[in-house]
C-alpha positions as CSV (number, residue, x, y, z in Angstrom):
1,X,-21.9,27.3,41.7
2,X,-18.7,28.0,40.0
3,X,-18.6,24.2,39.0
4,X,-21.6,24.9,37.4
5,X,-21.6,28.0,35.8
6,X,-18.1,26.4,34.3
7,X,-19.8,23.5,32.9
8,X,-22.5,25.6,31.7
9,X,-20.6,27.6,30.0
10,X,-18.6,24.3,28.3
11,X,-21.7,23.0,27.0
12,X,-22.8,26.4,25.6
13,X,-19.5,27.4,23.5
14,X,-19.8,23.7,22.3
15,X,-23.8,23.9,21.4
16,X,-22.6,27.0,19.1
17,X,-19.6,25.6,17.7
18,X,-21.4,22.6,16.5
19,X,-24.4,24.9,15.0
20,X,-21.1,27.0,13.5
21,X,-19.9,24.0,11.7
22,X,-23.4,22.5,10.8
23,X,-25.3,25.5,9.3
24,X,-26.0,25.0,5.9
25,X,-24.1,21.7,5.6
26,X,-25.3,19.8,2.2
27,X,-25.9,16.4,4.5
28,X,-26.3,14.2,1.0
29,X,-22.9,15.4,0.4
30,X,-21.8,15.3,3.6
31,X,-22.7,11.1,3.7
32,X,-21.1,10.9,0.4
33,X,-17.9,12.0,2.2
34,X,-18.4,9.7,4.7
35,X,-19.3,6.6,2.3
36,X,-15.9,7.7,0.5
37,X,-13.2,7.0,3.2
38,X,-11.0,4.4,2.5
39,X,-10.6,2.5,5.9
40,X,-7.5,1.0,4.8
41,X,-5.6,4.0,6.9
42,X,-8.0,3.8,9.8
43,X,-5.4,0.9,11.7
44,X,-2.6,3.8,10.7
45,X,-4.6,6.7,12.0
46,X,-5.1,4.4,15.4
47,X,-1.3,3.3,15.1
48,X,-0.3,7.0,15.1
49,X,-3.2,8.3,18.1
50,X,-1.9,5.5,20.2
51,X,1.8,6.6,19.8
52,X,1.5,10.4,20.8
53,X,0.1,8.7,24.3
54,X,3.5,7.0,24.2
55,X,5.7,9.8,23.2
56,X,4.1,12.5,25.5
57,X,5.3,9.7,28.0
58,X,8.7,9.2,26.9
59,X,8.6,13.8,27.1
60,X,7.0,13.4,30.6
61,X,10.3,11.3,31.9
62,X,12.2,14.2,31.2
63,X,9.8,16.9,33.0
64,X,10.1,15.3,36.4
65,X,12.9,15.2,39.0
66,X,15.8,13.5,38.0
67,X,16.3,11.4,40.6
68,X,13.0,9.6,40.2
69,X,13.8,7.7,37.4
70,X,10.3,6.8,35.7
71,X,9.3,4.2,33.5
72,X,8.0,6.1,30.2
73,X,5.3,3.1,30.3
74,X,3.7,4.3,33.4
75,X,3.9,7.6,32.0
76,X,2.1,7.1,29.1
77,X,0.0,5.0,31.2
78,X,-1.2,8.2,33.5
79,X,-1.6,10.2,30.1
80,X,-4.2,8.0,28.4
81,X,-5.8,7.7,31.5
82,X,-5.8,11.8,32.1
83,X,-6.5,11.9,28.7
84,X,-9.6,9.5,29.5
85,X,-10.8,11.8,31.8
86,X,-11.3,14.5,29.6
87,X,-13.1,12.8,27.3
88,X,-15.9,11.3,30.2
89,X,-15.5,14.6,32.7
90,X,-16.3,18.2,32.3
91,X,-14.0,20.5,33.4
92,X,-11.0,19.5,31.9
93,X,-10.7,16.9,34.8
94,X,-8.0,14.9,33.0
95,X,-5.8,18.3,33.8
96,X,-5.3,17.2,37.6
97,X,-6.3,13.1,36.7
98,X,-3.5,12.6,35.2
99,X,-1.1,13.9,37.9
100,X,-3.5,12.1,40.5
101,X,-2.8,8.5,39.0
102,X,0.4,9.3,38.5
103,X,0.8,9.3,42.9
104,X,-1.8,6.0,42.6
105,X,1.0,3.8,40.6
106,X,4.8,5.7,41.7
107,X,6.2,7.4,44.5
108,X,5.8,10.5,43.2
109,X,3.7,13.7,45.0
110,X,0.8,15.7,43.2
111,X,2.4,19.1,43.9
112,X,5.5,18.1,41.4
113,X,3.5,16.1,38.9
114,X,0.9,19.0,38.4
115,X,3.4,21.3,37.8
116,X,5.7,18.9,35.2
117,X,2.1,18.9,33.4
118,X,2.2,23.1,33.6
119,X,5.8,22.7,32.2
120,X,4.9,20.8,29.7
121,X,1.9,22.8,28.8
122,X,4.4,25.9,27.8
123,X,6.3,22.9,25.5
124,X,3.6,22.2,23.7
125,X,2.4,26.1,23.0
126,X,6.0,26.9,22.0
127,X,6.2,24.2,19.7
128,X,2.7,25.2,18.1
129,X,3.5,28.7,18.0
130,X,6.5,27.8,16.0
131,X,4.5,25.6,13.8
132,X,1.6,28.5,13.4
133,X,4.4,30.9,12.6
134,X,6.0,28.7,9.3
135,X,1.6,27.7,8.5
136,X,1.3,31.7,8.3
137,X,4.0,32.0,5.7
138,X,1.8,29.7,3.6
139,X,-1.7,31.4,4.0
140,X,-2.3,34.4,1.9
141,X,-4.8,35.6,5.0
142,X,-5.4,34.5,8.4
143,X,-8.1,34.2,10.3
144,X,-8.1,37.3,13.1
145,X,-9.4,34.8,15.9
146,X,-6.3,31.9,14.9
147,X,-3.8,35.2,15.1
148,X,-5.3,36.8,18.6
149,X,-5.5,32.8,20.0
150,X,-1.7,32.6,19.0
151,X,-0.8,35.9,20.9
152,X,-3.0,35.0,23.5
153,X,-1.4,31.0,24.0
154,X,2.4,32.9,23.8
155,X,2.0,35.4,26.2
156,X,0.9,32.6,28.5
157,X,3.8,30.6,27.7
158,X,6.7,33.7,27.9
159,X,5.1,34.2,30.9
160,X,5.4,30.3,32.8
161,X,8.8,31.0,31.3
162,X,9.9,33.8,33.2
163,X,8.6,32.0,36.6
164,X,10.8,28.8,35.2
165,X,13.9,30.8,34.7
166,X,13.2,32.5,38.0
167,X,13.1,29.5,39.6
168,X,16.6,28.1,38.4
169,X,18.4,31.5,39.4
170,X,16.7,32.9,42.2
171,X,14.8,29.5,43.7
172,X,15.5,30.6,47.7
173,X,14.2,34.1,46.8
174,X,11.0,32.9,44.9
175,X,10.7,30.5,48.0
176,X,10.9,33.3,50.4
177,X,8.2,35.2,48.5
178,X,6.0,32.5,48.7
179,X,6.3,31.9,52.2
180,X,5.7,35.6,53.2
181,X,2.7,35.7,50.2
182,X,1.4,32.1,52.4
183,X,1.9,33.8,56.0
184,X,0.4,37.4,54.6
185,X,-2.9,35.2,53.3
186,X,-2.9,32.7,55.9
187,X,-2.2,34.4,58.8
188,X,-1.4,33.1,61.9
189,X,-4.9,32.2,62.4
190,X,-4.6,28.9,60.1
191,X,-1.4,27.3,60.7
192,X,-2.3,24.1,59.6
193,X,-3.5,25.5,56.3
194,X,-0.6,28.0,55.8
195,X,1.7,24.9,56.6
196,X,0.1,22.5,53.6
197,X,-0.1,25.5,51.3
198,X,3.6,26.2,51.8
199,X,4.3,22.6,51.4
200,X,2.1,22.3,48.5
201,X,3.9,26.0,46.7
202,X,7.5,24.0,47.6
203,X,6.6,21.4,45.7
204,X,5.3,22.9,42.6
205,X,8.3,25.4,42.4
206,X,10.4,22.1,42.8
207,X,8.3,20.8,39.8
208,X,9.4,24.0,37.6
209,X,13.1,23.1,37.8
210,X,12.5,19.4,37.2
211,X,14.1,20.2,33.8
212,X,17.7,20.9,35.1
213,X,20.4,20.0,32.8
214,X,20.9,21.4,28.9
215,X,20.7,17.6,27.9
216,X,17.4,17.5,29.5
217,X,16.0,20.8,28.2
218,X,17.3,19.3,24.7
219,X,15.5,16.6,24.9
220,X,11.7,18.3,26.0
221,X,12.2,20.3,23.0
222,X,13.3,17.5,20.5
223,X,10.2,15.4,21.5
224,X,7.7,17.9,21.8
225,X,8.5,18.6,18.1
226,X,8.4,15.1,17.4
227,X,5.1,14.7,19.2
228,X,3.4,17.6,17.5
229,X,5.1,16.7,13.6
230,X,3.6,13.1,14.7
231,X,0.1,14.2,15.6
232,X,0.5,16.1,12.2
233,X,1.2,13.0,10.2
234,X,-2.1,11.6,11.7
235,X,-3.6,15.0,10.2
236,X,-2.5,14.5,6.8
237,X,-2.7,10.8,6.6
238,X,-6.5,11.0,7.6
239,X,-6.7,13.1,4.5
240,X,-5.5,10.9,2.6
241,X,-8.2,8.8,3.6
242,X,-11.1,10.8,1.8
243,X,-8.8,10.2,-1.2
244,X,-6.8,13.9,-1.4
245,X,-3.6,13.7,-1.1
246,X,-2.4,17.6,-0.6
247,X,0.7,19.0,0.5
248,X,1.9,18.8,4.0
249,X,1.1,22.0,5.2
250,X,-2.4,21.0,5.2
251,X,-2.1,18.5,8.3
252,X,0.3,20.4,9.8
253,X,-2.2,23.3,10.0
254,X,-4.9,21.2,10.6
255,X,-3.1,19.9,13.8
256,X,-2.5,23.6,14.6
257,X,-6.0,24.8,14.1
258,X,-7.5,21.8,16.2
259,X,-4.9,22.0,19.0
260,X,-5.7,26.2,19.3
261,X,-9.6,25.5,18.9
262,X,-9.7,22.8,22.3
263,X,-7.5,25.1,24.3
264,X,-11.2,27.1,24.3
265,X,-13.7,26.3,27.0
266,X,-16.1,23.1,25.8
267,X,-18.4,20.0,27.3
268,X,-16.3,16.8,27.5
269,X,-13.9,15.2,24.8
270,X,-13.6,18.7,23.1
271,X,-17.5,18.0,21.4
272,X,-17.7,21.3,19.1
273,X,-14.2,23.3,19.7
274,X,-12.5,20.2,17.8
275,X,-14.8,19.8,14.8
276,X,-14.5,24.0,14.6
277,X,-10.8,23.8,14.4
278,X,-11.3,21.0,11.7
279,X,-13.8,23.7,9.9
280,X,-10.9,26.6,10.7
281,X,-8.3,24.9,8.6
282,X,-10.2,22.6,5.7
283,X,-12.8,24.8,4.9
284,X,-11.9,28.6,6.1
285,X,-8.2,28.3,5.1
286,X,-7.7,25.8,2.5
287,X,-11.4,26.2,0.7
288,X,-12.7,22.3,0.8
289,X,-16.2,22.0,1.4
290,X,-17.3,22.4,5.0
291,X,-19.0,18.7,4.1
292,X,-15.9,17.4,3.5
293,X,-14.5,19.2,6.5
294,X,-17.3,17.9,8.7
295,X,-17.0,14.4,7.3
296,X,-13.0,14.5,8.1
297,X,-13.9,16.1,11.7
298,X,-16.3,13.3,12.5
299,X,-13.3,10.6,11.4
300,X,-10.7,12.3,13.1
301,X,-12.4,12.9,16.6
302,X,-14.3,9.3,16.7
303,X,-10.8,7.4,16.5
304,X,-9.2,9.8,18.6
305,X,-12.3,9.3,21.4
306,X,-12.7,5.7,21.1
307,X,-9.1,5.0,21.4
308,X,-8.4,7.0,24.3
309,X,-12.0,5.6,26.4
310,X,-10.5,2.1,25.6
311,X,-7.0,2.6,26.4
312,X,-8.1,4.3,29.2
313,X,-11.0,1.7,30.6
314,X,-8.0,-0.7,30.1
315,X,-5.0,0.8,32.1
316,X,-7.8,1.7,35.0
317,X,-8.9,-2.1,35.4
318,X,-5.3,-3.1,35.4
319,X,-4.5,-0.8,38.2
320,X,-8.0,-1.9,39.8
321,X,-9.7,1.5,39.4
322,X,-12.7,3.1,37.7
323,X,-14.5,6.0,36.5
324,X,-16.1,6.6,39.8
325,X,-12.7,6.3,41.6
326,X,-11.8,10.0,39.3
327,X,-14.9,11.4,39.8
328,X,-14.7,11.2,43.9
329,X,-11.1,10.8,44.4
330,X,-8.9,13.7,42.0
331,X,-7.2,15.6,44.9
332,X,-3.5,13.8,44.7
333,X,-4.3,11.5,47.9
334,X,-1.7,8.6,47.8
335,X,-2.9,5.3,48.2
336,X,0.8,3.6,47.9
337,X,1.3,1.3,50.5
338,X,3.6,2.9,53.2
């Protein structure tokens, strides 16, 4: 039931989004947008999609344990196929796909990818809170929902940062409190399930301290800035596109706007919530026409969709799985040979 009334309630923030973004849309001008893109940047805007896959890899090698030593190509591999997963699944199943696949291809356990991926998460909010904070100081007036959806995204980042920093000081006393927390919950009742829960709570507090060096910590933060200035270029470059060539702070906000808007509950491959975020920055903040917004929204998220379902449909045959092998299977069971 709580499946459902999650999905439910995807479907429904996305059916009004989209009727948010359509009302009162000029279609004839809306085509006209559409007739006017100039497709000689749509193998750049692919070029660029395909190359955050490959750089949120290249971050991910430095969110896991040292000692395991992964190749940034099966990395990036596990992304676009997590990323795949969001797109096809509801419920954000690309979330614990990714870290599922991940155990599939390397020797690595679901506890401690899942929470690299939570790590990583509170990378990517700081890095878009930093770039909402210099977008601000270009906008005469923001929108109240962008400003309470940045307060909102920080707080949940300062406060996966205070369990981080816990973790490096005071790991045996954070373990401790988890075990009691377990055996309090648990009981001696369920000893089998207080035992996999404590193993499971080990795990992901290992996870948290994957980043444990300064060089390491330097590194996350240079390539989730390069990451998010990419994903920016792709922004600006699909402006271009329609034949406008602005200043930068346009894609940069755009990227902004779009990556706040999908944090927000939504059916599958971010269908409404990613077109509103489009709206958000073209039309609300920068006044173009909420054709031409629309028209740019409909670019953007059609090369982003159907390079990520391809990519993904291609790593999963190589690896000799499918769809239905996520839909069934997304718990972190191994299948590694022993």
């Amino acid at each position: 039931m709580k499946r459902l009334l999650s999905m439910a309630l995807g479907v429904l923030v996305s059916a009004v989004l989209l009727v948010y973004v359509c009302y009162s849309v000029d279609w004839d001008a809306f085509l006209g947008n559409l007739r006017n893109i100039r497709w000689l940047y749509v193998p750049l805007l692919l070029f660029l999609s395909a190359l955050s896959l490959y750089i949120r890899g290249l971050r991910w090698q430095h969110l896991l344990p040292t000692g395991l030593a992964l190749s940034p190509m099966r990395l990036t591999q596990a992304t676009t196929v997590g990323f795949f997963a969001t797109m096809v699944l509801p419920l954000r199943a690309g979330e614990f796909i990714r870290p599922w696949f991940l155990t599939r291809i390397e020797n690595v356990t679901f506890s401690t990818a899942l929470a690299s991926i939570i790590v990583e998460r509170v990378f990517d909010v700081l890095a878009l809170v930093l770039l909402l904070a210099l977008c601000l100081g270009q906008i005469e007036q923001a929108p109240p929902l962008v400003l309470a959806g940045a307060k909102a995204l920080l707080g949940i980042a300062l406060a996966i940062s205070v369990l981080m920093i816990l973790s490096y000081f005071h790991a045996d006393a954070i373990a401790h409190l988890m075990r009691r927390t377990v055996e309090a919950v648990c009981g001696t009742k369920h000893p089998n399930l207080a035992g996999t829960v404590h193993r499971i709570a080990s795990e992901f507090l290992s996870g948290l301290r994957a980043v444990s060096s300064f060089k390491e910590l330097f590194l996350v933060i240079c390539w989730s800035l390069v990451l998010w200035l990419e994903m920016a270029a792709f922004y600006q470059i699909a402006v271009w596109a329609f034949n406008h060539f602005p200043s930068w702070w346009v894609g940069i906000t755009t990227n902004v706007m779009v990556a706040l808007a999908v944090a927000a509950p939504s059916a599958p491959g971010f269908i409404g919530t990613f077109e509103a975020g489009c709206k958000v920055a073209l039309s609300t903040i920068f006044g173009y026409p909420q054709e031409f917004a629309l028209a740019y929204a409909i670019l953007t998220h059609t090369l982003h969709l159907l390079l990520t379902c391809v990519l993904g449909a291609v790593v999963l045959s190589i690896h000799g799985l499918s769809l239905r092998d996520m839909r069934t299977r997304p718990d972190g069971q191994r299948s590694l040979p022993e």
